[in-house]
C-alpha positions as CSV (number, residue, x, y, z in Angstrom):
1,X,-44.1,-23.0,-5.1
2,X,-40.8,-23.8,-3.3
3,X,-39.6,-21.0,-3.4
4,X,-42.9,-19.2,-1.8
5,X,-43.0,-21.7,1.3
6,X,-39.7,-21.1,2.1
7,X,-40.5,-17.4,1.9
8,X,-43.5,-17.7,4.3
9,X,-41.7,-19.8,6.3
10,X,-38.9,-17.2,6.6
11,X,-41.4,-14.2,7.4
12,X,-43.1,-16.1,9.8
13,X,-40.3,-17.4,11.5
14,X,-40.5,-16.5,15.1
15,X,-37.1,-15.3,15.7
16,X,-36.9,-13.7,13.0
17,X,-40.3,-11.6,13.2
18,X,-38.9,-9.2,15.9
19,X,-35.6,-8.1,13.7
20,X,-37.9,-7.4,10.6
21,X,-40.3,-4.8,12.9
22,X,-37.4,-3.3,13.6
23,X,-35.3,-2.8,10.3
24,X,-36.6,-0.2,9.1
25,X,-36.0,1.5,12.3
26,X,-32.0,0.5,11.7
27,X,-32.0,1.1,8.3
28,X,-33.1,5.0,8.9
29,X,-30.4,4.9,11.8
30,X,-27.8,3.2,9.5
31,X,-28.2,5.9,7.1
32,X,-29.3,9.2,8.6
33,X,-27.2,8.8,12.4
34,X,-24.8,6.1,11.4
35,X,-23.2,6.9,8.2
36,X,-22.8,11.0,9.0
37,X,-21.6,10.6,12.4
38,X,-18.8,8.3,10.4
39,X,-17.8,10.7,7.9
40,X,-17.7,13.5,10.1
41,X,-15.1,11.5,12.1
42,X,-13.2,10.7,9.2
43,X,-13.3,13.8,8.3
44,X,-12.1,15.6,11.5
45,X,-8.7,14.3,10.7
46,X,-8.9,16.0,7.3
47,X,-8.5,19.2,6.0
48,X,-11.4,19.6,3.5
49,X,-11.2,22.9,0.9
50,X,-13.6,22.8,-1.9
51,X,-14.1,19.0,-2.3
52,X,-10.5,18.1,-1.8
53,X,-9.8,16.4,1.4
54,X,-6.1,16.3,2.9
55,X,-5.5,14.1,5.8
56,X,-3.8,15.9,8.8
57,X,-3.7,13.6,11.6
58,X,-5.1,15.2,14.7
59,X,-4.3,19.0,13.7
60,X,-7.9,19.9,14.0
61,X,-8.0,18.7,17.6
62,X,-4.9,20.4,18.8
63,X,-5.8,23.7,17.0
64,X,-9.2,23.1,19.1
65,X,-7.5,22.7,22.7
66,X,-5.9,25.9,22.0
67,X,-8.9,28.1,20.9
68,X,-10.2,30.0,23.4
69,X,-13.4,30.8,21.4
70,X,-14.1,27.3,21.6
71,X,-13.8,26.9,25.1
72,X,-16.0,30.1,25.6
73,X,-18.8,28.2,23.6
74,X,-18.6,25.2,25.8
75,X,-19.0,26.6,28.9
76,X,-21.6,28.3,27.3
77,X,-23.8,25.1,26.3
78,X,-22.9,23.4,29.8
79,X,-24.1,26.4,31.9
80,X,-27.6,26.6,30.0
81,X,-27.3,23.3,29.5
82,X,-26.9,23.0,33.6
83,X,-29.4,25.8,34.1
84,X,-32.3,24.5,31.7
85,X,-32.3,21.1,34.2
86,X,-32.1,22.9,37.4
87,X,-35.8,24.8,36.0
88,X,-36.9,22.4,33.8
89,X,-36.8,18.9,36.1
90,X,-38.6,20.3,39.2
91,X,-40.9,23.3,37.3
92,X,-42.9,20.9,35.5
93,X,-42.9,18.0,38.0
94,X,-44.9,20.4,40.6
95,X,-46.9,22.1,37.9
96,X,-48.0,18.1,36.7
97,X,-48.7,17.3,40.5
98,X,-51.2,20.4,40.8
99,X,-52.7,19.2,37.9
100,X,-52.9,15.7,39.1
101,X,-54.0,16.5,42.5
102,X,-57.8,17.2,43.5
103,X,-57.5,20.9,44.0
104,X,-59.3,23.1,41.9
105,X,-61.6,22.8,38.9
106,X,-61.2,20.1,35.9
107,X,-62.7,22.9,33.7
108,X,-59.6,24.9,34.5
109,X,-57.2,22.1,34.3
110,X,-58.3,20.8,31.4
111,X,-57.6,24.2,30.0
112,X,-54.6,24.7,31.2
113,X,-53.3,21.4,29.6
114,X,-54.4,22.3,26.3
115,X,-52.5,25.7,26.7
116,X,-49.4,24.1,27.6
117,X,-48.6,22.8,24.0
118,X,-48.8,26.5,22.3
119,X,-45.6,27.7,23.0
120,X,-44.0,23.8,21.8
121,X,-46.2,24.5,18.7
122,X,-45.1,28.3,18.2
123,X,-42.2,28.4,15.7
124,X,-39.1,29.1,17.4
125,X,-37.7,31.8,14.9
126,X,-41.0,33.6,16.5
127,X,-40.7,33.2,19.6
128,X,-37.1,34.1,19.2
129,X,-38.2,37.6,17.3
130,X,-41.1,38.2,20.3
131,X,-37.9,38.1,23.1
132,X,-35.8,39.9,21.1
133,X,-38.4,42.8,21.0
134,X,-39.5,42.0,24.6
135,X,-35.9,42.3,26.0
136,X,-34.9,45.4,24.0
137,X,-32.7,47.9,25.7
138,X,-35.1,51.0,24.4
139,X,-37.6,52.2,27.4
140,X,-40.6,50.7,24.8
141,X,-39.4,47.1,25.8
142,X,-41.7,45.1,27.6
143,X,-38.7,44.3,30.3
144,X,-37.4,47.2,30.8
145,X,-40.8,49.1,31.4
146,X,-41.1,46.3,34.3
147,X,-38.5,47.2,35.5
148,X,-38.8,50.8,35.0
149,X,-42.4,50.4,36.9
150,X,-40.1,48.8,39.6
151,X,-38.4,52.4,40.1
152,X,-35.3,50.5,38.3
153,X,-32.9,52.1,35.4
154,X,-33.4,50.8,31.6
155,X,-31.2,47.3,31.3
156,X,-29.0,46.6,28.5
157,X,-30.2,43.2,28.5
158,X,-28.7,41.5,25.6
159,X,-25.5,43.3,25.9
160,X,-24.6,41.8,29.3
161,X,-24.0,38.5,30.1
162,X,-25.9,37.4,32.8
163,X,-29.1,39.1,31.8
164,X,-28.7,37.6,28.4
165,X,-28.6,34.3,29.9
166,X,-31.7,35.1,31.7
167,X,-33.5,36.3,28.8
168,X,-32.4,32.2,27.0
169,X,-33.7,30.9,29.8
170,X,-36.9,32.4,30.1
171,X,-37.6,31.5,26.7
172,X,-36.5,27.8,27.2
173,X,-38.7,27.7,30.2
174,X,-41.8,29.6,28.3
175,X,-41.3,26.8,25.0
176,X,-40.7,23.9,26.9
177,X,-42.0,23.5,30.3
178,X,-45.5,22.9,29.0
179,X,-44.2,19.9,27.4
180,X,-42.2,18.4,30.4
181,X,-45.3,19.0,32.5
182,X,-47.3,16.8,30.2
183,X,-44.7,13.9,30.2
184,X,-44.8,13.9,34.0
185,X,-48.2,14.0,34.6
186,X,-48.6,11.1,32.2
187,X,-46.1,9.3,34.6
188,X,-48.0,10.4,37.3
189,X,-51.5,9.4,36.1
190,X,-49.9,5.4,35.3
191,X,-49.3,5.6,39.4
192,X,-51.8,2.9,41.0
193,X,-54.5,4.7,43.2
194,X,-54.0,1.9,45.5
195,X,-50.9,3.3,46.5
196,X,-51.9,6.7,47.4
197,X,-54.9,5.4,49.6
198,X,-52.5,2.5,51.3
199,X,-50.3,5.2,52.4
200,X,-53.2,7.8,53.3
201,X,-54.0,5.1,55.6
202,X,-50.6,4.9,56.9
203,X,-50.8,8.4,58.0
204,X,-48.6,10.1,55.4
205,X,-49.3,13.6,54.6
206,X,-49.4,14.8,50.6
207,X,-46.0,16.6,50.8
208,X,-45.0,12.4,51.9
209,X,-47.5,11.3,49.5
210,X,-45.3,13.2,46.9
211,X,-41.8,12.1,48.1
212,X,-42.5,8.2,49.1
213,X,-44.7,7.5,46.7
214,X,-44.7,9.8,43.4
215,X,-41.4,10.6,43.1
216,X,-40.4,6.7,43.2
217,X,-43.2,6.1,40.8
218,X,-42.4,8.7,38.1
219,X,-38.3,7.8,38.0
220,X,-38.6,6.4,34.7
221,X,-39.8,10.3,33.2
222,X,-37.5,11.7,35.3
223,X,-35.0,9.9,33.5
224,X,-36.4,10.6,30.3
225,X,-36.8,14.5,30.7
226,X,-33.2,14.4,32.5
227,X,-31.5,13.1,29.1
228,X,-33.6,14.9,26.5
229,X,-32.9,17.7,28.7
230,X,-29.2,17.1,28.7
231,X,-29.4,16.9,24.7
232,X,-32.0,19.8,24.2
233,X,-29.4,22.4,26.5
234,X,-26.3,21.4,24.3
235,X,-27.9,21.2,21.0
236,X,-29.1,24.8,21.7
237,X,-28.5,27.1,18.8
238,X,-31.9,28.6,17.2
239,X,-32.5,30.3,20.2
240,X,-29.3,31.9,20.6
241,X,-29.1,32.6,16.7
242,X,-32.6,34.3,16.5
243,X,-32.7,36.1,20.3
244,X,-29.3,37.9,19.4
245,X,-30.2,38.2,15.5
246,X,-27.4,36.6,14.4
247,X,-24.7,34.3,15.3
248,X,-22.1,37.0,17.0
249,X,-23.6,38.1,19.9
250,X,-21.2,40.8,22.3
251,X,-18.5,38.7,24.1
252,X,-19.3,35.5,22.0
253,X,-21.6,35.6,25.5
254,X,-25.0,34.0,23.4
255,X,-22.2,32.0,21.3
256,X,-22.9,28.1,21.8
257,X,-21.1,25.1,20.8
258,X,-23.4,24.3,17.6
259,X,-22.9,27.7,16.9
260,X,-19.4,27.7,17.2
261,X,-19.7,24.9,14.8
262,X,-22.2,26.2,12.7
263,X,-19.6,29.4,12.5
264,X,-16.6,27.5,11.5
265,X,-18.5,25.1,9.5
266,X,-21.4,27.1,6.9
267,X,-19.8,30.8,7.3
268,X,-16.0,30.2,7.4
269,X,-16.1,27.0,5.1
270,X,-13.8,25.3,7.3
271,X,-15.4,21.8,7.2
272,X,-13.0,19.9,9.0
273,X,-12.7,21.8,12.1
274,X,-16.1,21.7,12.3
275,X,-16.4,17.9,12.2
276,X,-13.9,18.1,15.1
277,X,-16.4,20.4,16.8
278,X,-19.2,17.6,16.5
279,X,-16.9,15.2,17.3
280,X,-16.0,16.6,20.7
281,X,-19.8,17.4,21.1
282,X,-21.1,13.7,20.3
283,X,-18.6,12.6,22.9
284,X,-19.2,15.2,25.7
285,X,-23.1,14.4,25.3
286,X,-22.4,10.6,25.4
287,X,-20.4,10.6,28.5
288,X,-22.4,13.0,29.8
289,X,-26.3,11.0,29.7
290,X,-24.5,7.6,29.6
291,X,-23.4,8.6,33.3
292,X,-27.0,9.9,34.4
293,X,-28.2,6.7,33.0
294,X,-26.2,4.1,34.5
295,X,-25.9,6.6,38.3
296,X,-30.3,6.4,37.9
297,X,-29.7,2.2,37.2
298,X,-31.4,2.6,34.2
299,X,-29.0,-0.1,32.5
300,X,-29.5,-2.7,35.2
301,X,-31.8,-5.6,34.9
302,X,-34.8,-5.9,36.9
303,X,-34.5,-8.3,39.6
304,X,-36.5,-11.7,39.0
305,X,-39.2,-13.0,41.9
């Protein structure tokens, strides 16, 4: 009987409640984010062949500053990664305030909400095989009898660089704008009417509305979609993989930088430059959200009245 009081008295402990909601949530990170993201460290200093790991120091970092393939891969995943915010911040934030505002029927809207979540829901191996096709460099491709129709020769469109890039982005912008669109309309819809009709009454036009009073309100998302963003554009590799059918695309021009690991890693077996790939990945993502955060103040404490 003790020994069951004392464990009540433990589970209901007050300061204690809030750390046992949340260990399951640390155990999963402990052992899924934690422990991999440790070995792979450890094991970017090794040279692992066929279960036997030799430690090497920091040879797998130097031969990675000098490979120019690798470099290639990185300016790869910054430039979508770059590219995919530049469409994929402001895109959806007008296409949620259309839907937000009074113009136009709720029939329709309603309709075009529920359509937004299809191409999220289509698998992207699919969607990859339907832009491969659509993008072919035959005259029967869907893009090239545009712009055939446009009095325009046939484009090679995966075999050049810049229209490749074009053909990524239109996909990431087909498969995931729906989905931004809905996060910033929720943010949009937790806005107080009260602040819309205070500042109608101060004169301010909707375009004002938009800036002074939206914008301000919806930072939080902004934030949000910024940093998944940041993630989703450097993580890219499924996309590439499937819309050039294959990792090797001409140039190493579709080539990312978890494709470059995915290369060295599954199909050349060299395990421990690969960690060093993640490595240097996990650290330019890091730097690169942890300064977006703490430019947008999202690490600062609220001020107290």
């Amino acid at each position: 009987m003790a020994e069951t009081h004392r464990m009540k008295k433990l589970l209901y402990n007050q300061r204690l409640a809030p750390y046992l909601f949340i260990l399951p949530f640390l155990v999963t990170l402990l052992i899924f984010w934690l422990v991999p993201v440790g070995r792979s460290v450890i094991m970017s200093f090794q040279e692992v062949l066929y279960g036997q790991a030799t430690f090497i120091g920091t040879a797998n970092y130097d031969r990675l500053w000098r490979d120019q393939v690798f470099w290639k891969a990185m300016f790869n995943s910054i430039r979508y990664m770059v590219l995919t915010l530049v469409i994929l911040v402001p895109i959806p934030m007008v296409l949620a305030a259309l839907i937000n505002s009074k113009l136009g029927s709720s029939r329709i809207k309603n309709f075009f909400k529920s359509s937004l979540f299809v191409p999220a829901l289509t698998s992207v191996v699919v969607a990859g095989i339907v832009f491969r096709l659509m993008f072919s460099e035959t005259d029967s491709g869907l893009m090239n009898q545009i712009v055939e129709f446009l009095g325009f020769g046939p484009v090679r469109w995966l075999r050049e660089d810049l229209t490749g890039l074009f053909a990524l982005l239109l996909l990431a912008l087909w498969r995931w704008a729906g989905v931004n669109t809905m996060y910033f309309l929720a943010g949009m819809q937790a806005i107080p009417n009260e602040y819309y009709e205070a500042a109608s009454i101060d004169g301010a036009s909707k375009i004002q509305q938009f800036f002074n009073v939206t914008l301000p309100g919806i930072k939080p998302t902004i934030v949000y979609v910024t940093t998944i963003s940041v993630y989703g554009g450097l993580a890219m590799f499924l996309e590439s993989f499937m819309l050039y059918a294959g990792n090797n695309s001409p140039n190493n021009q579709g080539l990312t930088i978890v494709g470059y690991l995915y290369r060295k890693g599954i199909q050349e077996n060299d395990l421990g430059f690969a960690s060093a790939v993640g490595v240097v990945l996990l650290v330019v993502v890091l730097a690169i959200n942890l300064t977006q955060l703490t430019a947008t103040g999202t690490f600062k404490k609220e001020s107290t009245r």
